[in-house]
C-alpha positions in Angstrom: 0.3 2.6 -4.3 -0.2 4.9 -1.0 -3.2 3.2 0.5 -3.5 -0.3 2.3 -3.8 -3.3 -0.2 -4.4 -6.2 2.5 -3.8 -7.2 6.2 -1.9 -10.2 8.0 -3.7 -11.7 10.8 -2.8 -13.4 13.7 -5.0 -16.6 14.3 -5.6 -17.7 18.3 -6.4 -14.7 19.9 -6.8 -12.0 17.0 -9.3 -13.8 14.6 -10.2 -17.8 16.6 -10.3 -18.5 19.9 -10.8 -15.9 22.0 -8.2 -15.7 25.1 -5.9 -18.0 23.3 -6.8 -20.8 26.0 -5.4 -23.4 23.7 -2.2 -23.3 23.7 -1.8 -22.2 27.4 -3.5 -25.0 28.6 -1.4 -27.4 26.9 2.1 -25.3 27.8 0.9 -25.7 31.9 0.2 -28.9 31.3 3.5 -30.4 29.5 5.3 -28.4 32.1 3.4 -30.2 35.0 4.4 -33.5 33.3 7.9 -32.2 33.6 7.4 -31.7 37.3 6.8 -28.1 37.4 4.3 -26.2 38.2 3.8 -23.2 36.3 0.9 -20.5 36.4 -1.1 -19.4 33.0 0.5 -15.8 33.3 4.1 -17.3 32.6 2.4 -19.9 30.0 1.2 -16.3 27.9 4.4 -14.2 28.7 5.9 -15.3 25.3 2.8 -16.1 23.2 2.9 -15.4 19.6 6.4 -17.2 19.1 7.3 -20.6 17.7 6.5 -23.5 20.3 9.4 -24.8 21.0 10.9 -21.2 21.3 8.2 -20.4 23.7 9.1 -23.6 25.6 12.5 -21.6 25.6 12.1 -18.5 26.6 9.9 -20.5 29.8 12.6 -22.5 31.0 14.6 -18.8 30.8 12.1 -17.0 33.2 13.8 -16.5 36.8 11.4 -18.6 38.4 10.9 -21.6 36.3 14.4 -21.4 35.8 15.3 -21.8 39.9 12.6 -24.6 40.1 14.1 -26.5 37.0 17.4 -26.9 38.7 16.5 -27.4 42.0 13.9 -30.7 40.8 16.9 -31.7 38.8 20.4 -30.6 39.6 21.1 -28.3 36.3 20.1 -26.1 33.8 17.5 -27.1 31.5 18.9 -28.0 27.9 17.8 -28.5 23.8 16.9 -32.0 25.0 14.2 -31.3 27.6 13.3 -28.4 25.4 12.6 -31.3 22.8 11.1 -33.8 25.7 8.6 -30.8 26.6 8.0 -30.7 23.2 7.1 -33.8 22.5 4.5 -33.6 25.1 3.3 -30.6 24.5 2.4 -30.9 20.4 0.2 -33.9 20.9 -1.6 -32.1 24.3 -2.6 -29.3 21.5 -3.2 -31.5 18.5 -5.9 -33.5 20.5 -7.5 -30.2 22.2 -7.0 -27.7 18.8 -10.6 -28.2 17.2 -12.2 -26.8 20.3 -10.8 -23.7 20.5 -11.4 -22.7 16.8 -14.5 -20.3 17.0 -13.7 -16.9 15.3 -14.3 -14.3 17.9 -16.9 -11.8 17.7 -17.0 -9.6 14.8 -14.4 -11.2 12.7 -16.2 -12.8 10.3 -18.4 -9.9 9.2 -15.5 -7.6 9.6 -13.2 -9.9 7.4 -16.5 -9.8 4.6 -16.1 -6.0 4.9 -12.4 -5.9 3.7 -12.7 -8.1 1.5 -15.8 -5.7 -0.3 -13.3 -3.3 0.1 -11.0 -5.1 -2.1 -8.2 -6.1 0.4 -6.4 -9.0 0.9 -6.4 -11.4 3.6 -3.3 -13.2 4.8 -1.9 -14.6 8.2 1.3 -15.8 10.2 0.9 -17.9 13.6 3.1 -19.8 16.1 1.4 -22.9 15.3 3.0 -25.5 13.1 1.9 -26.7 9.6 -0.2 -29.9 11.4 -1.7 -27.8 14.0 -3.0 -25.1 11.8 -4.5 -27.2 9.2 -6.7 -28.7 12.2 -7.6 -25.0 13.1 -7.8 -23.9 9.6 -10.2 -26.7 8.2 -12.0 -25.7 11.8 -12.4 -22.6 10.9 -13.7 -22.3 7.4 -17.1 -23.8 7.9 -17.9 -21.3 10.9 -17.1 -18.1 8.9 -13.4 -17.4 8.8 -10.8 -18.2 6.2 -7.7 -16.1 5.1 -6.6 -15.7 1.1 -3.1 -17.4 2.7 -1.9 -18.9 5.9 1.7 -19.7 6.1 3.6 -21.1 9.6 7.2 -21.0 10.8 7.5 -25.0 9.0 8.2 -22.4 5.4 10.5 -20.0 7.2 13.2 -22.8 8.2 11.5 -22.0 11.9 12.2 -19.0 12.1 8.8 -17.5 13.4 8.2 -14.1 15.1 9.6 -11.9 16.0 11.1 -12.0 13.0 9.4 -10.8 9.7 9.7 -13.7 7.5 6.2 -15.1 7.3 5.0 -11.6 6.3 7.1 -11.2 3.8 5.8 -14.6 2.2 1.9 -13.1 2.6 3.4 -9.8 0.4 4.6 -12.5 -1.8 1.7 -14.4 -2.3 -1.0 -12.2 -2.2 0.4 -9.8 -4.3 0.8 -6.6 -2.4 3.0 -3.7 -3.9 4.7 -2.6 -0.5 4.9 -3.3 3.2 3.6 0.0 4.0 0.4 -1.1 2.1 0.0 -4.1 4.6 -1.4 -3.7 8.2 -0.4 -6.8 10.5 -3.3 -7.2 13.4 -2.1 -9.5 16.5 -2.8 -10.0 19.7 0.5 -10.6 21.2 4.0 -8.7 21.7 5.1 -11.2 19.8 3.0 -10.1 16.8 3.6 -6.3 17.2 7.6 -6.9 16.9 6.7 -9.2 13.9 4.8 -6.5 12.6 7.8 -4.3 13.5 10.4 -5.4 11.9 8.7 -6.4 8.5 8.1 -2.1 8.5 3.9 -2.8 7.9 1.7 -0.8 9.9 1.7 -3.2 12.8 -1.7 -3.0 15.3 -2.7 -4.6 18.3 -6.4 -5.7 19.6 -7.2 -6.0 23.2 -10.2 -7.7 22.8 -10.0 -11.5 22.9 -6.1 -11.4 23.3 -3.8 -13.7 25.2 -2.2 -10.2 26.5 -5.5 -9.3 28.3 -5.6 -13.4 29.4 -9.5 -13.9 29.8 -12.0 -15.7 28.3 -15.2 -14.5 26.5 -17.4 -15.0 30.1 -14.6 -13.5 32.0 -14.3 -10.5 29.5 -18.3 -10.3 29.8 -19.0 -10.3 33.6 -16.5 -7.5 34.6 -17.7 -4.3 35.7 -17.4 -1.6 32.4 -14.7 -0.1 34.5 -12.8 -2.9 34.7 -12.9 -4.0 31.3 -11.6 -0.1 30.9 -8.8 -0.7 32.7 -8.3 -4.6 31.2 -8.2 -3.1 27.8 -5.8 0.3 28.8 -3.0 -1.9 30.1 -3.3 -4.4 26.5 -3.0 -1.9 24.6 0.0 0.1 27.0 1.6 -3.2 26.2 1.2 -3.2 22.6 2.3 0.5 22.1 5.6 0.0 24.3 6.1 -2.9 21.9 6.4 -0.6 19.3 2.5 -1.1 17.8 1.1 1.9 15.2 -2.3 1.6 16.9 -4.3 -0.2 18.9 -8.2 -1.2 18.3 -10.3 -2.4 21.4 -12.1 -5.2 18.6 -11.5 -6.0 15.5 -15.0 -4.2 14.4 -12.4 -0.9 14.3 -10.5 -2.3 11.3 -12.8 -0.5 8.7 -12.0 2.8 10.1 -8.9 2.2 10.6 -7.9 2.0 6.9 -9.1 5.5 6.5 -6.8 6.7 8.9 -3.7 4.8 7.6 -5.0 5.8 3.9 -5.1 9.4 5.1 -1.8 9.1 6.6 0.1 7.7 3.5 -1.5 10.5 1.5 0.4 12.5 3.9 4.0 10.6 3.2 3.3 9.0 6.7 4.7 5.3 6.8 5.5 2.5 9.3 6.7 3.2 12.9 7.0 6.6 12.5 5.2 8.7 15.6 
C-alpha cells in the first residue's frame, strides 16, 4: 500500500494543448462581447476552475470590476455571469478540436506508467460536452486516461475542491490518496490536489501559468526559458504543490522519489 498506484491529470495545459490557448481565447473574447476589454494575463489568473466560476472570479478582479460598473452603472451579477456564459461555451465548443494535441512527451510518458502498472485518471474545468469533443480528439493522436470525470458529476463543484479526485480513487481502484499523485498545470490544480491530501505536482512546461505557446516556449533564449520555468514552478510551490517537474518526461523518476518517501512514513503536504 506505501507506493503510488495511479495519477490524476489535468487535461489543457498538463497533458493537450500546450499553453491552454483554448479557453483563454474564448474567455477575452465573451468578455469583449460584453464590452470589455480584458488582457490574456487576467483571462489565465483563475484557470483550472469551473467556467462559469472563472467567469466569477474575473468580474471580481479590481480592474475588470471598475470597468464593469463604469460601462454599466453597477456591479456585475449571476445574470451577466450566465449571459457571459452563454457566450462563452459555444466560443469554446466551436474552437475545442483544435487545441487537442497532447503536448510533447505525454503520450510515451503516459505508455511508461501504464508498463509500470499505474492508473490513469483526470479532473478538468471543462464541462461534460466540451471534454467529450477533446476527449474523442484526443484518443486517435495518442492520449487517453483509464477515467475522465468533470465538475457536471460533482453537482459543479470543481477545483479547488477535491471532489473529482476522489471519484478517480473511486473508480480506478486506488487503495489511498497518498498512493495517487495529481499533475496540473494551474494553481487551481495544486489546491485540488491539496486538499484531496494526494501528492499534488505542478509542470511548468506547456502550462497556462507559464502563458506561452509551443513557438513562444521554443524561440526564447535558454536563459529565459530558465527564468520562465523558475517563476511557474515558485507559483506552484507557494500554492502548496509537493514538487514541481519542468515536463512531464520527469514523471517516471518521480515515482521513485515519492515510493522512497512513503517507505519512509512520508505522506502528502508534509515538507
Amino acid at each position: 500500500m506505501n507506493k503510488i498506484e495511479g495519477f490524476v491529470f489535468d487535461w489543457a495545459g498538463t497533458t493537450v494543448d500546450f499553453g491552454c490557448f483554448a479557453p483563454v481565447q474564448a474567455f477575452v473574447q465573451s468578455f469583449q462581447a460584453a464590452g470589455i476589454e480584458v488582457t490574456m494575463a487576467e483571462a489565465r489568473a483563475p484557470m483550472g476552475l469551473l467556467k462559469r466560476d472563472h467567469i466569477k472570479a474575473m468580474l471580481a478582479m479590481p480592474r475588470i470590476k471598475e470597468l464593469w460598473e463604469s460601462k454599466h452603472g453597477r456591479a456585475a451579477d449571476a445574470h451577466d455571469v450566465e449571459t457571459i456564459y452563454a457566450c462563452f461555451e459555444p466560443l469554446l465548443l466551436a474552437s475545442l478540436k483544435m487545441y487537442t494535441d497532447p503536448l510533447p512527451e505525454v503520450v510515451q510518458t503516459v505508455q511508461l506508467l501504464r508498463d509500470a502498472g499505474l492508473k490513469i485518471g483526470s479532473t478538468t474545468g471543462y464541462t461534460d460536452s466540451m471534454l467529450e469533443i477533446v476527449a474523442a480528439a484526443a484518443k486517435p493522436k495518442g492520449y487517453a486516461p483509464d477515467f475522465w470525470i468533470t465538475p457536471d458529476s460533482t453537482e459543479a463543484y470543481g477545483r479547488p475542491y477535491p471532489y473529482m479526485i476522489f471519484r478517480n480513487i473511486e473508480a480506478l481502484r486506488l487503495k489511498a490518496p497518498h498512493t495517487v499523485i495529481k499533475v496540473g498545470d494551474t494553481v487551481a490544480d495544486i489546491q485540488e490536489g491539496v486538499n484531496a491530501a494526494v501528492w499534488s505536482v505542478g509542470v511548468a512546461i506547456g502550462s497556462s501559468q507559464m502563458g506561452l505557446g509551443l513557438g513562444e516556449y521554443q524561440l526564447l533564449p535558454e536563459t529565459e526559458k530558465q527564468k520562465a520555468v523558475l517563476e511557474t514552478e515558485s507559483a506552484f510551490l507557494s500554492a502548496g504543490a509537493d514538487f514541481t517537474i519542468t515536463s512531464m518526461k520527469e514523471l517516471p523518476d518521480l515515482v521513485e522519489t515519492i515510493n522512497d518517501l512513503l517507505q519512509q512514513g512520508r505522506k502528502p503536504g508534509v515538507k
